[in-house]
C-alpha positions in Angstrom: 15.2 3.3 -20.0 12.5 5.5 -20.0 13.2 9.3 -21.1 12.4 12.3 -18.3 8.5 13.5 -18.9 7.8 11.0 -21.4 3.9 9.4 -20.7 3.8 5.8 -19.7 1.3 3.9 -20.9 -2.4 3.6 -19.4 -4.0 0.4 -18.5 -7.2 0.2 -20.4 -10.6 0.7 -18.4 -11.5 -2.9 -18.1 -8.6 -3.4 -16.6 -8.3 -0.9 -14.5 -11.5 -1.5 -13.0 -10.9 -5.3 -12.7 -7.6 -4.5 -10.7 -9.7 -2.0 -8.8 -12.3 -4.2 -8.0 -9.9 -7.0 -6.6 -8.2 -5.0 -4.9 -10.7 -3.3 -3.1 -12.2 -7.3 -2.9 -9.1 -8.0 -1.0 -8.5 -5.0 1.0 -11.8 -5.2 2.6 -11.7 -9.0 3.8 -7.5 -8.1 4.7 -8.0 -5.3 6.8 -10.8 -6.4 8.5 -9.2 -9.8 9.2 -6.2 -8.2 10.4 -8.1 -5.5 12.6 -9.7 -8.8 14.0 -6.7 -10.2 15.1 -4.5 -7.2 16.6 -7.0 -4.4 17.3 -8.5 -1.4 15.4 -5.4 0.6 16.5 -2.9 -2.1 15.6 -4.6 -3.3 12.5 -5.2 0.0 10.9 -1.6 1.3 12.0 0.1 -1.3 10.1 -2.3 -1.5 6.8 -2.2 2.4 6.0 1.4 2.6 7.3 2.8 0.1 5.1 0.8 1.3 1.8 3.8 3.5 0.6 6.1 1.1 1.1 4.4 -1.0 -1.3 4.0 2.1 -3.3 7.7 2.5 -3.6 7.8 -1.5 -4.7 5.5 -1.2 -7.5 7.0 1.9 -8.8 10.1 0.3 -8.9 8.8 -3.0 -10.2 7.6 -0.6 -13.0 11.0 -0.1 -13.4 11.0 3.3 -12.6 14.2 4.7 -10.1 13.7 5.5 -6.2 14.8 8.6 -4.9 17.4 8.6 -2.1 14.4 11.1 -0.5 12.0 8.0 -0.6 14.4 5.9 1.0 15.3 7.2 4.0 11.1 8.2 4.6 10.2 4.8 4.1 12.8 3.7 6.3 11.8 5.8 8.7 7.4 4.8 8.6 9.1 1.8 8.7 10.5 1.9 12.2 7.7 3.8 12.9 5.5 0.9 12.3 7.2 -1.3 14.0 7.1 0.6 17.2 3.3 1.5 16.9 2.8 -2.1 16.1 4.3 -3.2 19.6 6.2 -6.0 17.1 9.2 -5.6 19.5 7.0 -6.5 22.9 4.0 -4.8 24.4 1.4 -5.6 27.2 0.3 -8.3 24.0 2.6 -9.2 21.5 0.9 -8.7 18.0 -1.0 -11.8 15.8 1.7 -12.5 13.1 -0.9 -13.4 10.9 -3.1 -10.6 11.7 0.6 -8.1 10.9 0.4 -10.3 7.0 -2.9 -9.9 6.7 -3.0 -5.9 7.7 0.4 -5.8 5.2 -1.7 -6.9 2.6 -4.3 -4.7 3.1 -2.0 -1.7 2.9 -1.0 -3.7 -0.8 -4.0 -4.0 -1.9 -4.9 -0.3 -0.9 -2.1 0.5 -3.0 -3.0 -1.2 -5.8 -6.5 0.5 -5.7 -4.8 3.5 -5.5 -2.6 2.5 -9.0 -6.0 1.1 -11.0 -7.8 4.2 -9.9 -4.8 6.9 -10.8 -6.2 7.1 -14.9 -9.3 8.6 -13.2 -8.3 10.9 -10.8 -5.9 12.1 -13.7 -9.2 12.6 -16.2 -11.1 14.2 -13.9 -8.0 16.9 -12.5 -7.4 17.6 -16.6 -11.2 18.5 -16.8 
């Protein structure tokens, strides 16, 4: 179990930039594949709305604990995105493979955001 404040280790830059690169690779054919499908509204709704959910799974993949706070927010987008979605019936119900593909977008935005984090943290310290 990992002590309160103590540092995790980095990922070194090659692969950081590797896991950067194919996530940004994938978000980019994803989103636009899924926007394709469902609209720039719909598309766009569902790929940014779901990236903290998938931000919540890695963290806890990493084995690190989810707050109770974290939760009930994510629930909450959740619903949210299912609404804005129009998943549960609208004037056109939704592309199910166009909702995947904009879910893996928000993923693979996430995962950007992960390989990325080392840099962002150099560059604050400076």
């Amino acid at each position: 179990m990992r002590r309160e404040g103590a540092r995790r280790p980095r990922p070194s830059v090659k692969s950081a930039v590797l896991l950067g690169g194919a996530s940004i690779m994938a978000f980019q054919g994803t989103f636009f594949a899924g926007t394709q499908a469902n609209g720039v509204a719909v598309g766009t709704v569902v790929a940014l709305g779901s990236s903290p959910l998938f931000a919540g799974l890695f963290e806890w993949l990493a084995g690190r604990p989810l707050s109770p706070r974290w939760l009930v927010a994510t629930l909450v987008a959740v619903a949210g995105l299912v609404l804005l979605s129009g998943a549960l019936g609208s004037v056109s119900a939704p592309e199910p493979l166009g909702l995947l593909l904009s879910t893996v977008a928000g993923a693979s935005y996430d995962a950007y955001a992960i390989a990325a984090a080392p840099c962002c943290d150099k560059a604050l310290a400076r």
